[in-house]
N, C-alpha and C positions, 0 to 999 in steps of 0.2 A: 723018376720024378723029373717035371719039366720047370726050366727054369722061364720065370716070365722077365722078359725085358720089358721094362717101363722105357716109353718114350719118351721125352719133353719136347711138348710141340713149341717150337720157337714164336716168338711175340707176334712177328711179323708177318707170320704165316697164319694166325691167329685173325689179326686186326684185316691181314687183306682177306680172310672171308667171310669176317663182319660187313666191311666195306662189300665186297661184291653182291653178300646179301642186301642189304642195306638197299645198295643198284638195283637190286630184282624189286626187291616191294615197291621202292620210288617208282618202276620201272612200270608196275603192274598194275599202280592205282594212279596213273595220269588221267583218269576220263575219267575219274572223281572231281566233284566238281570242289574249286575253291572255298576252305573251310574258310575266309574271312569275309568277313561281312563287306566290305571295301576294298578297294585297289589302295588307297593309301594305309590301310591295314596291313594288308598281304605287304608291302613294301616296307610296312613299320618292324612286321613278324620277319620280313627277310634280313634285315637288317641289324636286327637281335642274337639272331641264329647267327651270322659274319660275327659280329661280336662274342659269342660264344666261340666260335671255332676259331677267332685269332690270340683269345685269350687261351684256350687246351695250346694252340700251337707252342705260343711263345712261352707255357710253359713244360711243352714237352725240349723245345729246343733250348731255351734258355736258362730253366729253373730257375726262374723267377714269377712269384717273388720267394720261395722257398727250393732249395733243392731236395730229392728224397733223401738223402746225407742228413739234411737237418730236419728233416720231417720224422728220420728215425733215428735221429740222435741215443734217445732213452729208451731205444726198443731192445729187449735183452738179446733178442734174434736178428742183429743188425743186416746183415747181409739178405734173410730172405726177405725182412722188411723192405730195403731199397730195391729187393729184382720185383716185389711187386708193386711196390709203388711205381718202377717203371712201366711195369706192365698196364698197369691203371692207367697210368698217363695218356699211354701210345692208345689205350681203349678209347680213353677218354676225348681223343685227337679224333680217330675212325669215327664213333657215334656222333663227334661236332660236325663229320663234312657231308656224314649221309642226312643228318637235317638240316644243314646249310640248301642242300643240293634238293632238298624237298620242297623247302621253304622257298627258294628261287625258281621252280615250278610252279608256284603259286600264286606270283606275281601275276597284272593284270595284261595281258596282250593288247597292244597299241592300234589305234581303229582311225584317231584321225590323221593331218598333216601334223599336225601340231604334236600330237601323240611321238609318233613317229619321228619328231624332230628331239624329241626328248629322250628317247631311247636309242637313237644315237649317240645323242650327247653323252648318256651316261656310258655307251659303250668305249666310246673312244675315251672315257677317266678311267676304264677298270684298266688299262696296261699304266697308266700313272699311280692310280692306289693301290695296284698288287703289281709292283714292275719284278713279274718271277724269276726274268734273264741275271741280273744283276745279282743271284745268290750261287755263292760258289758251289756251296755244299748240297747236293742231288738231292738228300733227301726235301730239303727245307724248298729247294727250289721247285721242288714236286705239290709241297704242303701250299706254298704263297698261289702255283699256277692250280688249285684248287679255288680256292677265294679268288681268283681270277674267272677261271672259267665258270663259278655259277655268278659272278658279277653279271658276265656276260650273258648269262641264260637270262639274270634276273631281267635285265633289261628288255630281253624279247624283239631283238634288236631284226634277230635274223625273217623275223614277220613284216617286216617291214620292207616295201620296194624300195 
């Protein structure tokens, strides 16, 4: 008789191949054309999405405004209730940055001077509103230069002479 070893695949190894799927489909329907009706839509839906994915962050990093401790306070199974409420979290982190990172593909590419003096402008605010250097801790500092770098996409900066 064979014995089966069950594995337990770790979180992280989990969440990074959400995330890398996540990359593939973004990655596959770029020459779809913009589902919003407007450029200040598309910017409204980008900007939604950032807010969604710095609210997952800060509550995968922070537990706030609940921690899973108190989230399973009254659960008779406290322990496997908090490893998946972790686990939820960190999910819930990976599916905020793959539609951050979607959503800031969708923004409008900049056409005039004028355009283009605007998407500058916002490029040079994403190292001020996500300054990622300034976080000790690698993983957070990985999660903040996320919300950095689709800032950056969103603006469309690099179209621009």
């Amino acid at each position: 008789m064979k014995k089966r070893w069950l594995t337990k695949i770790p979180a992280k190894v989990l969440v990074l191949g959400l995330f890398i799927t996540g990359l593939i489909l973004v990655g596959s329907t770029r020459t779809v054309s913009v589902s919003a009706t407007t450029c200040m839509e598309a910017f409204y839906q980008y900007y939604m999405a950032d807010n969604a994915y710095d609210t997952a962050r800060v509550l995968w990093f922070y537990d706030s405004p609940t921690s899973c401790a108190d989230d399973c306070r009254s659960n008779l199974n406290f322990q496997q209730c908090v490893d998946d409420c972790r686990t939820n979290r960190q999910t819930a982190l990976a599916a905020a940055s793959v539609n951050l990172f979607a959503k800031s593909l969708e923004t409008c590419t900049p056409v005039t001077v004028d355009e283009c003096a605007q998407a500058h402008a916002m490029a040079d605010a994403c190292i001020v509103q996500y300054p990622y250097p300034d976080y000790s801790d690698l993983d957070e500092r990985l999660a903040v230069y996320d919300q950095y770098a689709a800032c950056r996409l969103a603006s469309k900066v690099d179209s621009c002479q």
